[in-house]
C-alpha positions in Angstrom: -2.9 -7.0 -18.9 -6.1 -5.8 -17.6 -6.9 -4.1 -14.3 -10.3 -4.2 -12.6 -11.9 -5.0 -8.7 -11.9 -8.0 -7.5 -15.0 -10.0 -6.5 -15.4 -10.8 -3.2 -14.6 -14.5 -3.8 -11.3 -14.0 -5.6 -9.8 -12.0 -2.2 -8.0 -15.5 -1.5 -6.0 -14.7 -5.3 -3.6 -12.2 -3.2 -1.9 -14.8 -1.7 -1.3 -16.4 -4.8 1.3 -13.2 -5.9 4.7 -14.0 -5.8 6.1 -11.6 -3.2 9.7 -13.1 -3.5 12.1 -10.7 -2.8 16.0 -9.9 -2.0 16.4 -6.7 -0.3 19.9 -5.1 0.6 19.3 -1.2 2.1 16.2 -0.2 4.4 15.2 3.4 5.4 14.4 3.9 8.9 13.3 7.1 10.6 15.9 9.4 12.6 15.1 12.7 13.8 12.4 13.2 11.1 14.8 12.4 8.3 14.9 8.9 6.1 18.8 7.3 6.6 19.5 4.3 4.6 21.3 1.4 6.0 21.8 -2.0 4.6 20.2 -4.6 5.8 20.3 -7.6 3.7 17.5 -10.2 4.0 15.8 -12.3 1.4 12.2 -12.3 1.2 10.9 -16.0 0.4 7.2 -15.2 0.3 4.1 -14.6 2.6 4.9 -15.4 6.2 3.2 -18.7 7.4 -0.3 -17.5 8.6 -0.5 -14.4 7.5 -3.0 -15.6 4.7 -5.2 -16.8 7.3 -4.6 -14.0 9.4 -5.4 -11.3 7.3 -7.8 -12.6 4.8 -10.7 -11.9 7.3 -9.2 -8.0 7.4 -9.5 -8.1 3.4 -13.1 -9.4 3.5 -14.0 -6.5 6.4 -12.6 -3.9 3.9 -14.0 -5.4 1.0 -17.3 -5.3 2.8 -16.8 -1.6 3.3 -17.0 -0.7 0.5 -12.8 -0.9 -0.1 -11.6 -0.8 -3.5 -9.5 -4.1 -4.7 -7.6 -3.5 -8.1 -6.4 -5.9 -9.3 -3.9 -6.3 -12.8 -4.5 -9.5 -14.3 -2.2 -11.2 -16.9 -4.6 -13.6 -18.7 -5.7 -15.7 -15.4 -2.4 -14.6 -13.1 -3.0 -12.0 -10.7 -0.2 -9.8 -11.0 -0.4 -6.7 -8.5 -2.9 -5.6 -6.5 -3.8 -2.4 -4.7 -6.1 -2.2 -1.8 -7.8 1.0 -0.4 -9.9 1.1 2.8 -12.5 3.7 3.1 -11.8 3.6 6.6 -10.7 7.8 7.7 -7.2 7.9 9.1 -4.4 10.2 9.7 -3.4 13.5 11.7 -6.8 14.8 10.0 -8.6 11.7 9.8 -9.4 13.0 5.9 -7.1 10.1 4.1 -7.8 7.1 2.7 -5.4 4.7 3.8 -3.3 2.2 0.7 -3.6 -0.5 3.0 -1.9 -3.4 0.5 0.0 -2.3 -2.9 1.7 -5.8 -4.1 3.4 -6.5 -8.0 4.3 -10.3 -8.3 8.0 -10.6 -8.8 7.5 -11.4 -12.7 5.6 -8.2 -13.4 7.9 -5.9 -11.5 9.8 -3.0 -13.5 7.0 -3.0 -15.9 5.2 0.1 -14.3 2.3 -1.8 -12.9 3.1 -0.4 -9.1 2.7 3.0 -11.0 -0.6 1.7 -12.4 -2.1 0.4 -9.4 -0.7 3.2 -7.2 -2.4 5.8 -9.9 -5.7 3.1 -9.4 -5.8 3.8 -5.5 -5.2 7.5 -5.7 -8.6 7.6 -7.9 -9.9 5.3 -5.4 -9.4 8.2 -2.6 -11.3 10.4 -4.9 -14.2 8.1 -5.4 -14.2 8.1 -1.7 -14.1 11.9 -1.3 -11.1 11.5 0.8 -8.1 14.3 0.8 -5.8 11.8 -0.6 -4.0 8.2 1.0 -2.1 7.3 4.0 0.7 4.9 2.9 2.7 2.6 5.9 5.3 1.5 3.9 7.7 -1.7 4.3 11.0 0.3 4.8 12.7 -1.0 1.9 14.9 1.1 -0.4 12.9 0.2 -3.2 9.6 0.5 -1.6 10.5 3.8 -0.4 11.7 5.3 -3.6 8.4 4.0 -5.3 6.3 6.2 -3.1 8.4 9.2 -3.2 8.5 8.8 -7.1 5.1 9.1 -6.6 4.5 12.2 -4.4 4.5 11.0 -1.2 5.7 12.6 1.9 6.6 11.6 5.5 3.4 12.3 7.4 2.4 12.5 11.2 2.2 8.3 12.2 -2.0 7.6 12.6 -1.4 6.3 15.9 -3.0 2.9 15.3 -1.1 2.0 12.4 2.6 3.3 14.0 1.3 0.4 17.0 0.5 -2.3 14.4 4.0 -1.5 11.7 6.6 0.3 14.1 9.6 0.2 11.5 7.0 1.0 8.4 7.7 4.5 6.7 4.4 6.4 6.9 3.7 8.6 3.9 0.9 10.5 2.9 0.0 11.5 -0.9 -2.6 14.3 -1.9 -3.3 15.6 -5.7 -1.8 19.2 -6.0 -5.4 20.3 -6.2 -6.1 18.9 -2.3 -4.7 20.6 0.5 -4.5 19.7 4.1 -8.2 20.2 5.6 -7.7 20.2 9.8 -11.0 19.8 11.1 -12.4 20.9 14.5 
C-alpha cells in the first residue's frame, strides 16, 4: 500500500471508498463529559448527493492549498485524510482534519493511524498548532481519536452549526502548546 496526495482530478476517487458501516454505541456530549449510549444504525454508504454536494468543497480546499493523502492498494483508494489550511478553533491556530475515511476492507489494518499521523505532519507543514477534529459520534470513531491524543476542545462555532451531534476534538504534538492570540 502506498500513501501520497491526490491530484486534483482524482478528488472524485473519495466517493469510490466503501464507507459501509454497522454502528451500535454513539458518544454524545453531557455536561462536558462523553456518555455512551447505543444507538444502532447501519451505515449503507455515502448519502445520496453528498458526492455532488461536497465535491465542490474538496476542490475549494484542494485549491488552497489542502493536503489530500491518500493510501492506495494497487489502483483502490483505500483511506483518505483531508486537511484544510483554512485557521479555526478557540485560537484560530489549528488546522482543521476535515475528512479522515478507511474503506471497510482496509479497516483494523492501522491505516486510520497512518493517515491520521499523515494529517498531523500536514498541520506542521502548514505551521499550524496542531488539528481541529469534528468527529461522527461513533464509539469507534471516538476511541480512534482519543487513541490518538485528542481532546474535547471549545466547538469553532461554524463547524458546531454545520455537525451539531459531532464530537469536536483538538490534537497538538507535546512540543505545541496553546498559543491565545490578541
Amino acid at each position: 500500500m502506498i500513501t501520497r496526495q491526490l491530484a486534483r482530478s482524482e478528488l472524485p476517487l473519495i466517493w469510490t471508498i466503501d464507507r459501509r458501516e454497522v454502528i451500535e454505541n454513539v458518544y454524545r456530549l453531557q455536561d462536558g463529559e462523553l456518555v455512551l449510549e447505543p444507538d444502532h444504525f447501519d451505515v449503507p454508504g455515502w448519502a445520496p448527493g453528498r458526492p455532488e454536494a461536497e465535491t465542490p468543497e474538496f476542490e475549494a480546499c484542494f485549491d488552497r492549498g489542502g493536503c489530500f493523502a491518500g493510501a492506495f492498494d494497487e489502483a483502490t483508494l483505500a483511506g483518505i485524510a483531508v486537511v484544510d489550511r483554512k485557521r479555526v478553533g478557540a485560537a484560530k491556530d489549528l488546522v482543521q482534519l476535515t475528512f479522515l475515511h478507511v474503506g471497510r476492507d482496509f479497516r483494523g489494518q492501522g491505516l486510520g493511524a497512518r493517515l491520521f499521523a499523515e494529517a498531523a505532519r500536514a498541520a506542521n507543514r502548514f505551521g499550524a498548532g496542531g488539528l481541529y477534529i469534528s468527529a461522527t459520534p461513533s464509539e469507534n470513531t471516538i476511541h480512534f481519536y482519543q487513541r490518538r491524543g485528542c481532546t474535547l476542545t471549545e466547538p469553532d462555532a461554524e463547524l458546531f452549526r454545520l455537525e451539531p451531534e459531532d464530537i469536536h476534538f483538538e490534537w497538538r504534538p507535546p512540543e505545541r502548546p496553546v498559543v491565545h492570540r490578541a
